[in-house]
N, C-alpha and C positions, 0 to 999 in steps of 0.2 A: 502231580508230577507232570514239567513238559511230555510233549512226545515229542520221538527224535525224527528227525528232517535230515537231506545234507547239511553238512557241517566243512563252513570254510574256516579256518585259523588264522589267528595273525602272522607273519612273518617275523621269525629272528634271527637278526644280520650279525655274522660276524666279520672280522675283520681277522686277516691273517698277513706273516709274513710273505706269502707268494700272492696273495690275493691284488684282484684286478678291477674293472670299471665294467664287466660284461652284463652284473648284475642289472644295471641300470640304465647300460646300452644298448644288448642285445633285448634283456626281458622287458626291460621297463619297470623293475620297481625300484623302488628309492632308499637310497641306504643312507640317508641323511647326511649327518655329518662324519661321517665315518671317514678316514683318506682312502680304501679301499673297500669293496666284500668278498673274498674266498670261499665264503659259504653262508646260505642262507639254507635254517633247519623250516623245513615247511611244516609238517606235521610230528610232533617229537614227546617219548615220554621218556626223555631223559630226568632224572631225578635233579639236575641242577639250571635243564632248558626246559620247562611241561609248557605244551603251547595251550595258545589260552582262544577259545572258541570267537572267532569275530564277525557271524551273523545271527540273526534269530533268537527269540524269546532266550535262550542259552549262552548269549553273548556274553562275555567276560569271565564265564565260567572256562577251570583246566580240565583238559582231557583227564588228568585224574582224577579229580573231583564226578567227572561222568561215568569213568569206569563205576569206580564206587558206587554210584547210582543206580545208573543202568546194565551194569555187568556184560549175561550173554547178549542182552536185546542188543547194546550198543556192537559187540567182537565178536558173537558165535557163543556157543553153550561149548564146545569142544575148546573155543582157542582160550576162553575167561579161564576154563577148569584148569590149564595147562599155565599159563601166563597171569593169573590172577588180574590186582591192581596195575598193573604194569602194560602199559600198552608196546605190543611187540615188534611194532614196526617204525625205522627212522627216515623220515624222508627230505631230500637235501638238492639241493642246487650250488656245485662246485664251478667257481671260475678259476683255473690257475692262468694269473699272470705269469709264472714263473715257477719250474716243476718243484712238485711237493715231494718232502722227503721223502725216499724209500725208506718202508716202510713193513710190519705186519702184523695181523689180530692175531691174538688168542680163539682157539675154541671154547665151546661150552665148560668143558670138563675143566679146562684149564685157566678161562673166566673165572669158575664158578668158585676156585681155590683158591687164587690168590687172591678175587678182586671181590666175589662173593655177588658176581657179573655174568650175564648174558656172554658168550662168544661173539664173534664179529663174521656173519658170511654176507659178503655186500655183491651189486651189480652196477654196471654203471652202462648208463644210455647216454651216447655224446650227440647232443643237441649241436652244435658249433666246433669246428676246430677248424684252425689258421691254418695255411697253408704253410708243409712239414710237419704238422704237428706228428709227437712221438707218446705213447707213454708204457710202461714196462707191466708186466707180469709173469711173475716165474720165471724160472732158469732154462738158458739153452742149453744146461745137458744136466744128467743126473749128477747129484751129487752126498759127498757123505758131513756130517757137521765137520769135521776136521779141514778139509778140502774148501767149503765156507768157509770160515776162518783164517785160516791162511791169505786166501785173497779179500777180504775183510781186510787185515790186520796189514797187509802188502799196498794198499791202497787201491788195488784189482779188482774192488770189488762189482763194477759195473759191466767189468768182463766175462762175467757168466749168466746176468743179467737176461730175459726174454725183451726185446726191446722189436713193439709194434708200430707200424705207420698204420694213421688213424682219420676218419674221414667223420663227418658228420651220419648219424645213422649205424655206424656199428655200435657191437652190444659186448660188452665183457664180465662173468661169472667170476667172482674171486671168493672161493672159498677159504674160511679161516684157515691160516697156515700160511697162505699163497704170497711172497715178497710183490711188493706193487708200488706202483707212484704213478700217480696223474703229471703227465709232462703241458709242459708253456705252449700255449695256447691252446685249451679244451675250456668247452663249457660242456656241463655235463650234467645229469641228473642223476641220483644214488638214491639205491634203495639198500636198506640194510638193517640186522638186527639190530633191536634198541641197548645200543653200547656205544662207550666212547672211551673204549682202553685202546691206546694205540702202541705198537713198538717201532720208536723209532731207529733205524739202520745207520742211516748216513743222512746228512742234510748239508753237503755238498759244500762244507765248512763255512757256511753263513753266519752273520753276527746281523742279533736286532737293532735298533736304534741308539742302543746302550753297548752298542758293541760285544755284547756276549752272546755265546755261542748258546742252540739250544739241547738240552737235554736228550742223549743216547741211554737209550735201551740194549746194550747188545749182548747181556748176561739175559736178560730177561724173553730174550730174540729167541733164544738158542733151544729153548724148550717147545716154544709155538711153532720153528718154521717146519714147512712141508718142502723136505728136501728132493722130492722125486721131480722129474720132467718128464712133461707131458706133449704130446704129439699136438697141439691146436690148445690155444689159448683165449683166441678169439669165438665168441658166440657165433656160430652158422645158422642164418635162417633167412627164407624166400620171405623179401617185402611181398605182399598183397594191399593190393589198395581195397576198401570196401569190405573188410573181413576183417575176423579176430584171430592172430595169429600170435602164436605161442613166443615167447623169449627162454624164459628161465621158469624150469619148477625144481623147485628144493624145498626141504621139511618145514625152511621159515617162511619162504614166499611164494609165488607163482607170477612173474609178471608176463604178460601180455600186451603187444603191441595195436590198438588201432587207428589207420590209418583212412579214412573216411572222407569223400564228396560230399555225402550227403546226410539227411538226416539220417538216425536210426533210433532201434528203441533194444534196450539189456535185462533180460530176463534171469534173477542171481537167486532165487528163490531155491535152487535144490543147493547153493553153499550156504554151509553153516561157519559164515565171516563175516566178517567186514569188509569193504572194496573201498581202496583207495585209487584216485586218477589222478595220473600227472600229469598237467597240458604242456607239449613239447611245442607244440605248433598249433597257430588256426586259433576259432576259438568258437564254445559251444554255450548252449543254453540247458542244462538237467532239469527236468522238468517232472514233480512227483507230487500227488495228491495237491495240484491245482495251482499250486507254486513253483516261480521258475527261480533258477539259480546259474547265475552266469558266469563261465571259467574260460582265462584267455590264457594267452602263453604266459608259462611262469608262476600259474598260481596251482592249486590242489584244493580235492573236495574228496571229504571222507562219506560214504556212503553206510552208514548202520546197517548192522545185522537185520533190521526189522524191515529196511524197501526191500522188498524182492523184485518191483520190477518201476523202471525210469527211460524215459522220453531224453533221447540224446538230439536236440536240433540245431542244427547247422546253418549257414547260408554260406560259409564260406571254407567248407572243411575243417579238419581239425586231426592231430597226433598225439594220444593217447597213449602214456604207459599205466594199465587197469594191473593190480595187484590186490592178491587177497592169500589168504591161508587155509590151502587144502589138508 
């Protein structure tokens, strides 16, 4: 059997109704013929996207096919036993051209019964956003389903809406339940549980190329959303340059921002995980058992349960979002 090394994957591009050219402008990868991408899944074990390994002895092999292999060595003895086959983590590159439906996940419980699915608790880090950019989560007051609905049903719906101004560098926590939409012009990076049940709300009465309208969810809204309002919506945390500083921890993920001059080196040996990095900026060299591996903006490398410790070298800095499962 190989042993495992970092592990980069290949990229899969989609194409969306709001989707835009940032993919390929700001990151620089190439989304062929596509006329847009809204979303490229970097690392995924969706059951209909499983990305498929694109360096080293491992190449052309799927993350499924790994799990099954290498189990805790590849995810942790704690996260295999819990998550089995199934890798728990989706990782994404969202560009809206033009704001995406509002929107909201299911939880676990409520995945797990209709869909026989994972829940949806995601995070998203904005790499880029135009100047105004807006994008929503959660309601500016409390409220009860009845009281939804009405302004739903009234066309009012965006007036109880949480609606943020949004700069490149903030961080936003949506846990399932929570209504949201990424507004026109964000490029963004998401982390989130491995699911792709979405309820859609409203999608601003747009029609595809064929002139039809796309499918609402809003019988199916009514049971997932989290109708309470919340004092702060936006992630608070002190940038540090040269340091590992905390973003988001929750039961699916822990992500961690760093933000780096210079070289360093990450000692992961007391998690029992996996570590995935997202390069937001900059760009580094992972350097482990004598071989180096090279990650610029826009790309991802998964790290195995089994490096406990890797050589991060720089010349030019670099912006890391590190995620694992505590």
């Amino acid at each position: 059997m190989s042993a495992l090394y970092p592990l980069k994957f290949k990229t899969i591009y989609k194409d969306k109704i709001w989707g835009g050219q940032k993919i390929k402008t700001y990151l620089h990868k190439d989304f062929g013929d596509l006329p847009n991408c809204g979303e490229t899944w970097e690392i995924s074990g969706v059951k209909s996207d499983v990305s498929v390994v694109a360096n080293g002895e491992l190449a052309g092999e799927s993350l499924a096919d790994l799990l099954e292999k290498f189990q805790g060595e590849l995810v942790g003895e704690k996260v295999y036993a819990h998550f089995g086959n199934i890798f728990p983590l989706l990782i994404k590159f969202i560009d809206a051209n033009e704001d995406l439906s509002i929107q909201v996940h299911p939880n676990d419980e409520l995945a797990k019964k209709r869909h026989n699915s994972f829940g949806k608790t995601e995070m998203w880090y904005v790499i880029e956003a135009d100047p105004g950019s807006t994008l929503i989560a959660g309601f500016n007051q409390e409220l009860t389903e009845q009281v939804y609905l009405d302004k739903l049903n009234s066309g009012h719906l965006t007036d109880i809406l949480n609606k943020e101004d949004v700069a490149a560098g903030d961080v936003f926590f949506l846990p399932a339940g929570r209504v949201h939409t990424i507004g026109k012009g964000l490029l963004i990076a998401e982390i989130q549980q491995t699911s792709d049940i979405t309820y859609r709300i409203y999608d601003f009465d747009r029609v595809d190329d064929k002139g039809n309208k796309r499918e609402l969810h809003t019988e199916e809204a009514l049971a997932a959303i989290d109708y309470k309002h919340y004092p702060e919506y936006k992630t608070s945390y002190q940038p540090k340059k040269d340091e590992t500083v905390k973003l988001v921890a929750c039961p699916y993920f822990t992500t961690n921002l760093l933000d780096f001059t210079h070289s360093t080196s990450k000692d992961y040996s007391t998690l029992d995980s996996f570590v995935i990095h997202v390069c937001v900026e900059g760009a580094y060299t992972v350097k482990y058992n004598g071989e180096e591996y090279s990650v610029k903006m826009g790309e991802c490398i998964l790290l195995p349960k089994n490096i406990d410790k890797v050589e991060l070298d720089t010349t030019e800095g670099f912006k890391i979002l590190e995620s694992y499962i505590e």
